[in-house]
MARBA-3410 file (N, C-alpha, C, O; in Angstrom, 1 decimal):
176
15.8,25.6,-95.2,14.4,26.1,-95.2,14.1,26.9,-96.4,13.9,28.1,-96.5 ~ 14.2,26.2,-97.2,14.3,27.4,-98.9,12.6,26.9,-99.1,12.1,25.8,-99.5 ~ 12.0,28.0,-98.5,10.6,28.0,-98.5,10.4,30.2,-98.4,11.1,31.1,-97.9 ~ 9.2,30.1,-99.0,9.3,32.0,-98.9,8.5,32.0,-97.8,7.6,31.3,-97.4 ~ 9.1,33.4,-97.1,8.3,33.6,-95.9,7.1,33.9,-95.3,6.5,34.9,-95.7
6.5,33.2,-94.5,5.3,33.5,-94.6,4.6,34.6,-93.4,3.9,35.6,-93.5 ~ 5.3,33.7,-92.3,4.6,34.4,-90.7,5.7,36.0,-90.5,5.1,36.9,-89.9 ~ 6.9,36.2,-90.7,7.3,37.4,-90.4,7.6,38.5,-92.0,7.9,38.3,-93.2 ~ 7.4,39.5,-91.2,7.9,40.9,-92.6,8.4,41.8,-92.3,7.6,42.3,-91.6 ~ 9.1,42.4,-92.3,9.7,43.9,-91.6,8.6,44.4,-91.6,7.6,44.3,-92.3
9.0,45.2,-90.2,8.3,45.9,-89.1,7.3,47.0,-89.9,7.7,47.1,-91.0 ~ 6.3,47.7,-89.8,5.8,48.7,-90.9,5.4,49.5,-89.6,5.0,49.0,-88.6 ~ 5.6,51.1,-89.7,5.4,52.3,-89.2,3.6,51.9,-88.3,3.2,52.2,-87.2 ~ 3.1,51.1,-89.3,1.9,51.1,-88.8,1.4,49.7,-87.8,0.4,49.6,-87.1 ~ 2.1,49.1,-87.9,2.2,48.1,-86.6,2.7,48.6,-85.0,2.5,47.9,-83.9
3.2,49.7,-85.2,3.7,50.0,-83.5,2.8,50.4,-82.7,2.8,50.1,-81.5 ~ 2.0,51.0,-83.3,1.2,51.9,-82.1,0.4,49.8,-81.4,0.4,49.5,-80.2 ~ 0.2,49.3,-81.9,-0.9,48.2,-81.6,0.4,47.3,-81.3,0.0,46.1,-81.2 ~ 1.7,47.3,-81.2,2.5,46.4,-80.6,2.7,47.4,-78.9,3.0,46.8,-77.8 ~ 2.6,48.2,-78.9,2.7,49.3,-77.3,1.6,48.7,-76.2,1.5,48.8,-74.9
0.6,48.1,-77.2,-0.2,47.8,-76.2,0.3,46.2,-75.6,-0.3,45.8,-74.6 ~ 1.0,45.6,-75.9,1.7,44.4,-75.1,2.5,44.9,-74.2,2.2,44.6,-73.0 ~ 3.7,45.8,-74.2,4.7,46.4,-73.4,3.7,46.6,-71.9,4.1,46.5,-70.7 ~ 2.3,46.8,-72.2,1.6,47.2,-71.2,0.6,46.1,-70.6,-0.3,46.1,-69.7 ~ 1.1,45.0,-71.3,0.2,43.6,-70.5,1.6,42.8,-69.3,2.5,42.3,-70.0
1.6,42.7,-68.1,2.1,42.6,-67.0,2.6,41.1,-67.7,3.8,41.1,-67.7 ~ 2.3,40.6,-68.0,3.2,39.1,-68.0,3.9,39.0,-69.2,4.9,38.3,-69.4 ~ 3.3,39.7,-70.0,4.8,39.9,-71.5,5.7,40.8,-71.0,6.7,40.9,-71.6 ~ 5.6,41.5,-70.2,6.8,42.2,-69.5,7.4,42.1,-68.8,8.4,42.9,-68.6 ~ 7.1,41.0,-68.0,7.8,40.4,-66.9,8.3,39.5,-67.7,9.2,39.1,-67.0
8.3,38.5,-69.2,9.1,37.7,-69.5,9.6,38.3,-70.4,10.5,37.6,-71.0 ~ 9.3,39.5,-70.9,10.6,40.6,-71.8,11.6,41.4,-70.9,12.5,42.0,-71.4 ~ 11.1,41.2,-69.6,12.5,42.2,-68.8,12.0,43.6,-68.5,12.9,44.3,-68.1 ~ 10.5,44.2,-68.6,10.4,45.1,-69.5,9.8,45.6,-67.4,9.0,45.0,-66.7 ~ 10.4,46.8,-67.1,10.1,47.2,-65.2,9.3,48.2,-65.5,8.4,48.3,-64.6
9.3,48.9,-66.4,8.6,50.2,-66.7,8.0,50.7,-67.8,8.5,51.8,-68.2 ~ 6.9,50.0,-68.7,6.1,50.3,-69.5,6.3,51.8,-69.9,5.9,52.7,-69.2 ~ 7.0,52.0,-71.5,6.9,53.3,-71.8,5.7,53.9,-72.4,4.7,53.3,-72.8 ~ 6.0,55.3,-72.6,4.2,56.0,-73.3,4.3,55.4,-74.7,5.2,54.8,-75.3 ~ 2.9,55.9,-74.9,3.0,55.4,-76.4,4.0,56.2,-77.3,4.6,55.7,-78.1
4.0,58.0,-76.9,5.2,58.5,-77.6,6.3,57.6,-77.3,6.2,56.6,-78.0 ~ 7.2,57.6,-76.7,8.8,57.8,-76.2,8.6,56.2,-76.9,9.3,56.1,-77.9 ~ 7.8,55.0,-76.7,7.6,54.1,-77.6,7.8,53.7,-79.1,8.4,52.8,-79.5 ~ 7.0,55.2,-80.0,6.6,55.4,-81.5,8.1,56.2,-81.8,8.7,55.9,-82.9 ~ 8.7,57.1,-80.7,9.9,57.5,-80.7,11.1,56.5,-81.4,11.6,56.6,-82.5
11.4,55.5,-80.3,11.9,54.6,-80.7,11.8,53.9,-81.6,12.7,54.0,-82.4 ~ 11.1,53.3,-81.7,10.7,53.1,-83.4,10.7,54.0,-84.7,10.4,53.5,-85.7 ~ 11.0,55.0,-84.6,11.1,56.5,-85.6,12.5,55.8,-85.6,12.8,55.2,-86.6 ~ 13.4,55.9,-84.7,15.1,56.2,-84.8,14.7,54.6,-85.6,14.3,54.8,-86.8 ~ 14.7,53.7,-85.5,15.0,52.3,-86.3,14.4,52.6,-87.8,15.0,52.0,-88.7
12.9,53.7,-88.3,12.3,53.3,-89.6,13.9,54.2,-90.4,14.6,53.7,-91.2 ~ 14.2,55.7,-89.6,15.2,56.5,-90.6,16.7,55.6,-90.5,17.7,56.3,-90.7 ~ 17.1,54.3,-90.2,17.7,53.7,-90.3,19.0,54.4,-89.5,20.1,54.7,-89.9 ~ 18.5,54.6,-88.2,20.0,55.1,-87.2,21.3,54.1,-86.8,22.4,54.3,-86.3 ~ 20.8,53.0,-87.3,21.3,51.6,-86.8,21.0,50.9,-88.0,20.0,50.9,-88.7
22.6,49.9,-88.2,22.4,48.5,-89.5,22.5,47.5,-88.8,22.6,46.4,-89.4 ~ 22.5,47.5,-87.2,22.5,46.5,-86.5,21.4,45.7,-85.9,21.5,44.7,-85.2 ~ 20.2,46.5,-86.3,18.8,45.8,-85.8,18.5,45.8,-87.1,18.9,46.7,-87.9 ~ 17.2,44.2,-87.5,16.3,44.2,-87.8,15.2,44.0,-87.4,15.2,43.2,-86.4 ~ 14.0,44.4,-87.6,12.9,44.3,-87.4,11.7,43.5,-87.7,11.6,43.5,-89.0
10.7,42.8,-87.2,9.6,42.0,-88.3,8.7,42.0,-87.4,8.9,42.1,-86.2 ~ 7.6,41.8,-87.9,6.2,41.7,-87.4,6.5,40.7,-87.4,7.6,40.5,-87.9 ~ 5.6,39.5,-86.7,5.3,38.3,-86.8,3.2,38.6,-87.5,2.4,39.4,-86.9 ~ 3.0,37.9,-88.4,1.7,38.0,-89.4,0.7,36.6,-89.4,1.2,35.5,-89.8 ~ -0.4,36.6,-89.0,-1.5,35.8,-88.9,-3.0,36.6,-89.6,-3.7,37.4,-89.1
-3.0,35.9,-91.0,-4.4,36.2,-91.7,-4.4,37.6,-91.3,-5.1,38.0,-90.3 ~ -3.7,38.5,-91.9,-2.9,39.7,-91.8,-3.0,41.1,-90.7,-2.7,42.2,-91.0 ~ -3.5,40.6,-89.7,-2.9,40.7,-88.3,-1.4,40.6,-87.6,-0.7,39.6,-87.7 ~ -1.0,41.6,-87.0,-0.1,41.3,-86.4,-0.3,40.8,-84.9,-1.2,41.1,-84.0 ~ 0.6,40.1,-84.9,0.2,38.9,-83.7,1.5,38.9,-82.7,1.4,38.7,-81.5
2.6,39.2,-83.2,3.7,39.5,-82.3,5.0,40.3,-83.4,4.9,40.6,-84.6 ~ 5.9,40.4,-82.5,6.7,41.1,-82.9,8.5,40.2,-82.7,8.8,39.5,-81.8 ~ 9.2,40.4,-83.8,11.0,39.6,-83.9,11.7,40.3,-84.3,11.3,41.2,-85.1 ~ 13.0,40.2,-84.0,14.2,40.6,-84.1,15.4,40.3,-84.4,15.5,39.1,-84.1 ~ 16.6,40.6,-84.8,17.7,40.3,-84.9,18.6,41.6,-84.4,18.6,42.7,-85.0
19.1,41.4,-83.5,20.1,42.9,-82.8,21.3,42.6,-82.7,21.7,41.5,-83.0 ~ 22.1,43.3,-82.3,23.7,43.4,-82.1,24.1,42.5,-83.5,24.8,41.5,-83.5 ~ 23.6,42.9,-84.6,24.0,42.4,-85.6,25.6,42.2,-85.8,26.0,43.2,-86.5 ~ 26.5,41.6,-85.5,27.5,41.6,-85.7,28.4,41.0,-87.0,29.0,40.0,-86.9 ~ 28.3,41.8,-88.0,28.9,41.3,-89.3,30.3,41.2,-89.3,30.5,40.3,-90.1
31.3,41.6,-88.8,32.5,40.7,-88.8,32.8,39.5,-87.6,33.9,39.1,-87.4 ~ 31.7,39.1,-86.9,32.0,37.9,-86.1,31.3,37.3,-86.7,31.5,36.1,-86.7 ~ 30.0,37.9,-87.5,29.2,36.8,-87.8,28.3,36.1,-87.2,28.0,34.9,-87.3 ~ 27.6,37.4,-86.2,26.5,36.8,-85.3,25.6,37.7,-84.7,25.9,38.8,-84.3 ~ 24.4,37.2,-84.5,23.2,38.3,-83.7,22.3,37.9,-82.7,22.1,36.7,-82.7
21.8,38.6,-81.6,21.2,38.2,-80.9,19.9,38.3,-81.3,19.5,39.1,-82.1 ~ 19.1,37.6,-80.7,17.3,37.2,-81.7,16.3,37.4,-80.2,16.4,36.9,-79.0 ~ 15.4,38.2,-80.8,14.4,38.1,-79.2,12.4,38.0,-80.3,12.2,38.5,-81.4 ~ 11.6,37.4,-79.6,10.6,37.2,-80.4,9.6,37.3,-79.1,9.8,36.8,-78.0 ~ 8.5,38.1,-79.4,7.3,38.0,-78.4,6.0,37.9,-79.3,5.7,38.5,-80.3
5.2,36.9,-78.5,4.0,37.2,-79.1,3.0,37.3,-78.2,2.5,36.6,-77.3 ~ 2.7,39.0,-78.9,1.5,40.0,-78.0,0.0,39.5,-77.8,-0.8,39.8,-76.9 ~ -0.3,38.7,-78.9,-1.5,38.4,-79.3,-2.2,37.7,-78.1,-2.4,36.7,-78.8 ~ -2.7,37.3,-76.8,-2.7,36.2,-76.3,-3.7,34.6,-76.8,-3.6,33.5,-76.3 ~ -4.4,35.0,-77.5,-5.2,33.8,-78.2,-4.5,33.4,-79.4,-5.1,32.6,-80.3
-3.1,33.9,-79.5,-2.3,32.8,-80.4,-0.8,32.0,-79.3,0.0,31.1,-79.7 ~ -1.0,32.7,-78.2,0.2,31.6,-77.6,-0.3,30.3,-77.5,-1.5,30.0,-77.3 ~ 0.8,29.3,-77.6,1.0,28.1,-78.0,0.6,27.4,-78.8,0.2,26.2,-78.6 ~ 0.6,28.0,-80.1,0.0,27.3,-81.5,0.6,27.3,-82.3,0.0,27.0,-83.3 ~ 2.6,27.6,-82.2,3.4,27.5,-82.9,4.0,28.0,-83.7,4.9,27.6,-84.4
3.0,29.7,-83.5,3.4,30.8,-84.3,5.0,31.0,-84.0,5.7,30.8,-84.9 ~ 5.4,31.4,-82.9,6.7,31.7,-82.5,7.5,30.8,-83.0,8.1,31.1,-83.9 ~ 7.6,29.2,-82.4,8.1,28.3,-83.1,8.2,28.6,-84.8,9.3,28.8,-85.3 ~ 7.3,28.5,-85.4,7.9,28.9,-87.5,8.2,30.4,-87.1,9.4,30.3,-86.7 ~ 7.7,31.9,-86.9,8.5,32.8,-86.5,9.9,32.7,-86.3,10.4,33.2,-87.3
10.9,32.2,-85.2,11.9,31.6,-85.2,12.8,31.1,-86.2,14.0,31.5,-86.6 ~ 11.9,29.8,-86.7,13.0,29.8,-88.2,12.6,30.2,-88.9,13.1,29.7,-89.9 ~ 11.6,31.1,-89.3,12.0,32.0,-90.6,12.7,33.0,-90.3,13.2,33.7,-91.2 ~ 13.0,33.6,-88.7,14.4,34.6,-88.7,15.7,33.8,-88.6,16.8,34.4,-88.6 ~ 15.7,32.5,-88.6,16.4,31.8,-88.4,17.7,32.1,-89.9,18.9,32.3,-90.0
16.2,31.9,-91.0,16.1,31.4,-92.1,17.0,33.1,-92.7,18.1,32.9,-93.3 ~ 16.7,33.9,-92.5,17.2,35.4,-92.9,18.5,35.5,-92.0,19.5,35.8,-92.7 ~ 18.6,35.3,-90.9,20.0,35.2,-90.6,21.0,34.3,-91.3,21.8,35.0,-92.0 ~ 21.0,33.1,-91.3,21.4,32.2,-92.1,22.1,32.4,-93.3,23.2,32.5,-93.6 ~ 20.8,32.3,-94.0,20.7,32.8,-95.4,20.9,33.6,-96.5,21.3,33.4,-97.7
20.5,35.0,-95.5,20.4,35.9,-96.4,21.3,37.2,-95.7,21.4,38.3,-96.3 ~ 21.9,36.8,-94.3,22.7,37.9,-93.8,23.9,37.3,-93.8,24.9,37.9,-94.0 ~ 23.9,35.5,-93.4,25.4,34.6,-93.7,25.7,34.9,-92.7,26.8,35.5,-92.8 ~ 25.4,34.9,-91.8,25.5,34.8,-89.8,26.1,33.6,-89.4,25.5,32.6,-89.6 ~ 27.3,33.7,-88.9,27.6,32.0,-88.2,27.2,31.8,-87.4,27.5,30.6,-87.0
26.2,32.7,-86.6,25.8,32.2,-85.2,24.6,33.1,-84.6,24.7,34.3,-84.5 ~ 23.8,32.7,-84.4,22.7,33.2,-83.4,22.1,33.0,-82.1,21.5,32.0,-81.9 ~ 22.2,33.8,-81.2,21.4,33.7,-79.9,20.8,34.6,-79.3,20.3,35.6,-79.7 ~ 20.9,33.8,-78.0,19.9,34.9,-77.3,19.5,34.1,-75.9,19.8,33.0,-75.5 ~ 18.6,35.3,-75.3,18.6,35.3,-73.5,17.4,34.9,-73.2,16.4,35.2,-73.7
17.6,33.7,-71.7,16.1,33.9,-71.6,15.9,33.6,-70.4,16.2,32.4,-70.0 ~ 15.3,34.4,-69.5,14.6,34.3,-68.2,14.5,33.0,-67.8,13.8,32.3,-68.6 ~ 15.1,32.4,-66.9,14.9,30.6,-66.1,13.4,30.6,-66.1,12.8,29.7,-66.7 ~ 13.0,31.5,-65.5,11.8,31.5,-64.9,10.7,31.4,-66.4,9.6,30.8,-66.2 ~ 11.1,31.8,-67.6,10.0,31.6,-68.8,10.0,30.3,-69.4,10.7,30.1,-70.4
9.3,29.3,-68.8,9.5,27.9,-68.8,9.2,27.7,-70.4,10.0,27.2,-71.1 ~ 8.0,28.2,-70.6,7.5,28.4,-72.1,8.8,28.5,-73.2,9.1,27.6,-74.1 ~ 9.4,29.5,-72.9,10.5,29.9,-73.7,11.8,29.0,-73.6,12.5,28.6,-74.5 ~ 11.8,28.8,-72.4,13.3,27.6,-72.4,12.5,26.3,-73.2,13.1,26.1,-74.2 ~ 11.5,25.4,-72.8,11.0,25.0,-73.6,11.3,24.7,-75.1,11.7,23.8,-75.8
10.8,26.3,-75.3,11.1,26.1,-77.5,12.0,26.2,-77.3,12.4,25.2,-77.9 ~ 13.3,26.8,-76.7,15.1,26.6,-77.4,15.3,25.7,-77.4,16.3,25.5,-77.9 ~ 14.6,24.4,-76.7,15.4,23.5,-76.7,14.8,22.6,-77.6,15.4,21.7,-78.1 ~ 13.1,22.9,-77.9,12.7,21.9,-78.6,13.0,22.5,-80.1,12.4,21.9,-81.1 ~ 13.8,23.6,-80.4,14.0,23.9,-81.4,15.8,23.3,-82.0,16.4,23.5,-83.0
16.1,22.6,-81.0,17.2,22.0,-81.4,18.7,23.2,-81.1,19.7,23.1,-81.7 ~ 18.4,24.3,-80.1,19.4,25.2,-79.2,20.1,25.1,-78.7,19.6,24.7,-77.6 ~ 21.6,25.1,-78.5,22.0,24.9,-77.5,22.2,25.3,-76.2,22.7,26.4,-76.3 ~ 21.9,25.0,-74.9,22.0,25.8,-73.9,23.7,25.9,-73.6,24.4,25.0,-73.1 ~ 24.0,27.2,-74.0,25.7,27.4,-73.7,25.7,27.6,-72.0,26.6,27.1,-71.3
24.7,28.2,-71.5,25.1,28.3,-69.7,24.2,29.5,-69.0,23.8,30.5,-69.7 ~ 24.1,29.4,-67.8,23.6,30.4,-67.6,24.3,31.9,-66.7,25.3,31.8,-66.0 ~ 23.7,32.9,-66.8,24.1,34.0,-66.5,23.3,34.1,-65.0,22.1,34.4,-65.0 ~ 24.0,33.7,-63.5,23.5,33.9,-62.5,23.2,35.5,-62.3,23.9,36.4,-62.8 ~ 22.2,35.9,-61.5,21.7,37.0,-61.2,22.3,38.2,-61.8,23.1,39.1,-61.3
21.5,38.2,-63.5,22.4,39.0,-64.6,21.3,40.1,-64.3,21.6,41.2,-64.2 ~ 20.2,39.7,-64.2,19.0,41.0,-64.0,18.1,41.5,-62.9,17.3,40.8,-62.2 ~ 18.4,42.8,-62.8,17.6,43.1,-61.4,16.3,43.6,-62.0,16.4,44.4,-63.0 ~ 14.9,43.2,-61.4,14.2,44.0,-61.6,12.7,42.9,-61.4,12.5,41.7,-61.6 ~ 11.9,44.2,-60.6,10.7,44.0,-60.3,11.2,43.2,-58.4,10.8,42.2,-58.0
12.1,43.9,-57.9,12.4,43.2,-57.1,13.1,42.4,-56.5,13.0,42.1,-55.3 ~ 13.9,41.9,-57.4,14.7,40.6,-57.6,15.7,40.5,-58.3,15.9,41.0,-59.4 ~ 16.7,39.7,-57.7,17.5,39.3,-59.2,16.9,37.7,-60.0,16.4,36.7,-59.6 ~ 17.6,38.2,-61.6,17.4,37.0,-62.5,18.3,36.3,-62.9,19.3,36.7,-63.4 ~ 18.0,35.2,-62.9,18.8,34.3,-63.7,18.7,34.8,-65.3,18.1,35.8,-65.5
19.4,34.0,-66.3,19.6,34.3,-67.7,20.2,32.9,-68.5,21.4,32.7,-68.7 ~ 19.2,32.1,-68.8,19.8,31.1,-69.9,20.6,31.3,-71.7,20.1,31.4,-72.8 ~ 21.6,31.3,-71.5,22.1,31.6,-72.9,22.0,30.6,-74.1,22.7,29.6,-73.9 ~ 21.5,30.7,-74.9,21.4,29.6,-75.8,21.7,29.9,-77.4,20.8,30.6,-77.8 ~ 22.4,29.6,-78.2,22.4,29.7,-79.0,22.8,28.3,-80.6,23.3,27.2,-80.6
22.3,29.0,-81.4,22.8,28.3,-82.8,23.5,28.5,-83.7,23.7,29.7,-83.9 ~ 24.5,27.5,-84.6,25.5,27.7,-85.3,24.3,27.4,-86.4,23.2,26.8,-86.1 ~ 24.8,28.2,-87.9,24.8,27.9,-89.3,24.7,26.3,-89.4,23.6,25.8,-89.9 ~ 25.5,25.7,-89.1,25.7,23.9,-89.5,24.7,23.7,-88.8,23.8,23.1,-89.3 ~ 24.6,23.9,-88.0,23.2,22.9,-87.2,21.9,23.3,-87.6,21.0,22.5,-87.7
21.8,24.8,-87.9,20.6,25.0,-88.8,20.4,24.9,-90.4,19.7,25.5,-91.1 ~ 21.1,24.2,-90.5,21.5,23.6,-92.0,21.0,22.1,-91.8,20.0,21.6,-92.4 ~ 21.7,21.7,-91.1,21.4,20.0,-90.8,20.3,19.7,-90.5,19.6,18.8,-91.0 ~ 19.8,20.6,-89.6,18.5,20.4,-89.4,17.4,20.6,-89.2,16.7,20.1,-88.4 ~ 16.9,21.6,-90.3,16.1,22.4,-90.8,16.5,22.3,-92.4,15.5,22.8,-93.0
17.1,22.1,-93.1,17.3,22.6,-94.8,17.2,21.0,-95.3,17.3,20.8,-96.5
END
């Protein structure tokens, strides 16, 4: 994918306050995991410890539409001597779901893992229940490694957990 990035950029101080307001829409939180909407401090908080760099294990990105932020991506548990990170992506916006923003979001963190951090491997988790989401891993060419029976409690219930991830070669093959 040797193309410059378009739809993601590291995260900017001034994007959070207007990403707090998804944490607080009931159905991006129930497909983020999320049982208890925090304030906007303890929120802006968290985000403070990530801008003074407490951690080299997360990165951070807006996801960007005609210079709007539209959702928010990740790369966490950065693991540089295995050579791998786990990736989570939401988009807050709701008059941009299903138009494929997440889809190119994706590989252009794809593209920064890959590339420019030399990751052998990337994944990540995802609710049975977020049909949407199992969906793109798979139409993104993911592998489904297995799932994690009743890995999460919450809102009542337990959850299932699809694990899916990507090797370097396959996002070479099939994307570059």
């Amino acid at each position: 994918m040797k193309r410059e990035l378009r739809r993601i950029r590291p995260i900017r101080r001034e994007d959070v306050q207007g990403m707090h307001v998804w944490e607080l829409d009931e159905e991006i939180a129930m497909a983020s995991g999320i049982t208890k909407p925090r304030s906007l401090e303890v929120f802006q908080t968290m985000y403070e410890k990530y801008f003074l760099k407490v951690s080299d294990s997360l990165q951070l990105y807006s996801i960007v539409l005609d210079g709007r932020v539209i959702g928010r991506a990740e790369l966490g548990l950065i693991d540089r001597e295995n050579g791998h990170a786990a990736f989570g992506i939401v988009i807050g916006e709701r008059m941009s779901w299903g138009k494929g923003y997440g889809k190119e979001a994706i590989l252009e963190l794809l593209d920064v893992a890959f590339n420019e951090l030399y990751l052998h491997k990337v994944y990540c988790e995802v609710y049975t229940f977020n049909k949407r989401s199992l969906n793109m891993m798979h139409s993104l060419g993911f592998s489904q490694d297995g799932i994690l029976r009743d890995h999460e409690f919450f809102h009542e219930a337990y959850h299932d957990l699809a694990v899916f991830s990507m090797l370097d070669t396959e996002f070479r093959a099939g994307f570059e």
